[in-house]
C-alpha angles and dihedrals in degrees: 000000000000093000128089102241094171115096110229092263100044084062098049089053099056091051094057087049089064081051085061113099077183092060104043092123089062093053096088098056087040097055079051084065105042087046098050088049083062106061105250116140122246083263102065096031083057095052093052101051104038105247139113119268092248086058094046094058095037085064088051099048084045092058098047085056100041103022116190083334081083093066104046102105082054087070114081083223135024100261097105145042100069125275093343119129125233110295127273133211108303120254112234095242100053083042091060088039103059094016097100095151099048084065127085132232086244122049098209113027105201102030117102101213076073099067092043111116098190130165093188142001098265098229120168134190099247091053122118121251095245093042093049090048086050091049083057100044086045097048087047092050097057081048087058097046086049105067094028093095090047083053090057100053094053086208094117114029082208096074088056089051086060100049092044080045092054108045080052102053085049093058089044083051091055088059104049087041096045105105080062109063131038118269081241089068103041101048095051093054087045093055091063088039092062110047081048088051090048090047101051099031092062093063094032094052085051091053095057096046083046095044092047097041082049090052081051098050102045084059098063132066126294096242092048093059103073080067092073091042085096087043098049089042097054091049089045091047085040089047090046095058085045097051092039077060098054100042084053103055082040092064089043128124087221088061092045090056093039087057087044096055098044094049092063091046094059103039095049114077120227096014111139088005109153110241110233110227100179102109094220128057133303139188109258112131110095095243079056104048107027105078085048086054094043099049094046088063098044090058097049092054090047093050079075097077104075093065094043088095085071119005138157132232097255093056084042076061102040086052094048075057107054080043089066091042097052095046100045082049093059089041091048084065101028092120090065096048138096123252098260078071090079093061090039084063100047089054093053094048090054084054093050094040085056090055096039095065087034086056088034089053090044090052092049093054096058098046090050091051085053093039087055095044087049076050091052095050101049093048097060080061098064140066114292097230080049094060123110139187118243081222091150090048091050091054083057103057093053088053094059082048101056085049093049101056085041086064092044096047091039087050099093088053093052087045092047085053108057100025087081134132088233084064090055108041085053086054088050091055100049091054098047092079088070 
């Protein structure tokens, strides 16, 4: 954005708010702004204040929605911020999201995940299966804890997308380890796993379809843009409830007892281990197990491709997931490997990263058609001469179509490929160390 698209005033009264000890958890949206008035890119914008890209414009979209009315709880009394009436009580979530003073350097005081500083897991070859499962859930805890205060906060999407990673990786974990640890065990961390997942994937969900409508719309015209403006409210009102509902269970006894639970699992060896009650001999040491693990997951992603020729979306999907599972299983050994493991991953995430935007279109699709039912719906309520057509919506939603049937028909290249006898022999390599 090269243009000023601040008013005079608008300007002066940012800068007050940077004079505002008060407000100081406001300053850094509203250098976003002033940056942004200035002409410098989301890059840079980025780069100065400390956030990702896909925050930097969010703050922007959200002022060009709001406009000042976005920083009037950031003013002790109600003369400024617009239009806006004096403040009411704040909301939970907007509370997490600017209270950056109220949070502490560490997410979870008392647990001692929290304390952790790892850089890996710390898996060796002569680990038990279940003590090596419990390395990895433990590693991808303290992930978790890590960015739970950032997620709080609500200032860097990223740090959402760490803690949603994390608790991921830990459920993907559950089920590689499994034939280690009693199904007692497993389903009552799960439990916990799960109502976190679901907490945190609903607004995240919501930041990727926003991120990617407002890369769509910085490429029209300005004076195309004001048609999204419906489209993007909707998501950030959407995004708002969702995230009210996070911070909530967040806050929650239930999740403080969940994190509680699952500290002392994974810092106590031998808790939830399965006995072994067959009198001779069994694998159980990683360099034993391992390959068996790796290559079980290799084959089912390779029984796909018999159906590619023609298949559907939700095997398009199925196969996205047996992607994931074969490449959290290989990281989760990682440490044990040899070093061809390292390509054989970045293969697999471009594979995954292939699937992910082709299961990212197909969703899109399907929240713009409701969207544009919802449209439908409000405007017979309303007076004929007043109705208007979602014309730019609906260009949109060709546009995640027609990306859509380009992943599909690019698919077989990307397959071809990987499915070569150059990704396997560097597998089989980086298991033979074992």
């Amino acid at each position: 954005m090269t243009e000023p698209f601040l008013q005079l005033e608008e300007r002066q009264q940012l800068e007050e708010l940077l004079a505002l000890q008060e407000a100081q958890a406001y300053h850094r949206r509203a250098q976003i702004i002033l940056l942004y008035d200035e002409g410098y890119p989301t890059r840079q914008v980025a780069q100065a204040v400390g956030l990702s890209r896909g925050r930097s414009r969010y703050w922007r979209h959200r002022f060009q929605l709001d406009r000042m009315a976005m920083f009037a709880r950031a003013y002790p009394d109600s003369s400024k911020g617009g239009d806006a009436a004096a403040p009411s009580p704040m909301p939970a979530e907007e509370s997490a999201e600017i209270a950056a003073d109220d949070i502490q350097s560490t997410a979870a005081p008392g647990l001692i995940s929290a304390e952790l500083k790892l850089k890996a897991p710390g898996v060796l070859p002569d680990d038990t299966l279940a003590e090596a499962g419990r390395k990895v859930l433990r590693f991808h805890f303290s992930q978790m804890l890590r960015h739970e205060a950032g997620t709080q906060l609500g200032e860097d999407i990223e740090e959402l997308h760490d803690m949603r990673v994390a608790t991921r990786r830990m459920r993907a974990a559950f089920e590689v380890f499994e034939g280690a640890f009693t199904q007692k065990a497993i389903k009552s961390q799960l439990k916990g796993l799960r109502a976190a997942g679901r907490a945190l994937g609903r607004v995240r969900d919501l930041d990727v379809f926003m991120e990617k409508a407002y890369h769509y719309a910085d490429t029209l015209p300005e004076e195309r843009r004001p048609g999204l403006q419906p489209l993007l409210q909707a998501w950030m009102n959407a995004r708002q409830e969702a995230r009210s509902v996070m911070v909530k269970y967040l806050d929650s006894g239930a999740y403080q007892n969940f994190k509680g639970r699952f500290d002392g699992f994974v810092n106590t060896p031998g808790v939830g281990v399965r006995s072994q009650k067959n009198p001779l001999p069994t694998p159980h040491l990683v360099r034993d197990v391992a390959p068996a693990l790796i290559y079980e997951r290799l084959a089912s992603v390779r029984a796909f491709d018999s159906v590619l020729s023609t298949a559907t979306l939700e095997q398009f999907h199925a196969l996205r997931i047996e992607f994931k599972k074969l490449r959290y299983t290989l990281e989760f050994f990682r440490e044990v490997l040899g070093s061809e493991a390292g390509a054989v991953i970045e293969e697999i995430k471009a594979m995954q990263d292939h699937l992910g935007d082709l299961n990212d279109a197909q969703v899109a699709t399907q929240i713009l058609r409701d969207f544009l039912q919802e449209w439908d719906t409000q405007q017979a309520a309303l007076p004929v001469v007043e109705r208007t057509a979602p014309a730019p919506v609906l260009d949109y939603l060709s546009v995640r179509y027609a990306e859509r049937q380009d992943l599909e028909h690019s698919f077989r290249q990307a397959w071809e490929h990987f499915n070569q006898p150059a990704l396997r022999q560097n597998l089989a390599q980086a298991v033979s160390v074992l």
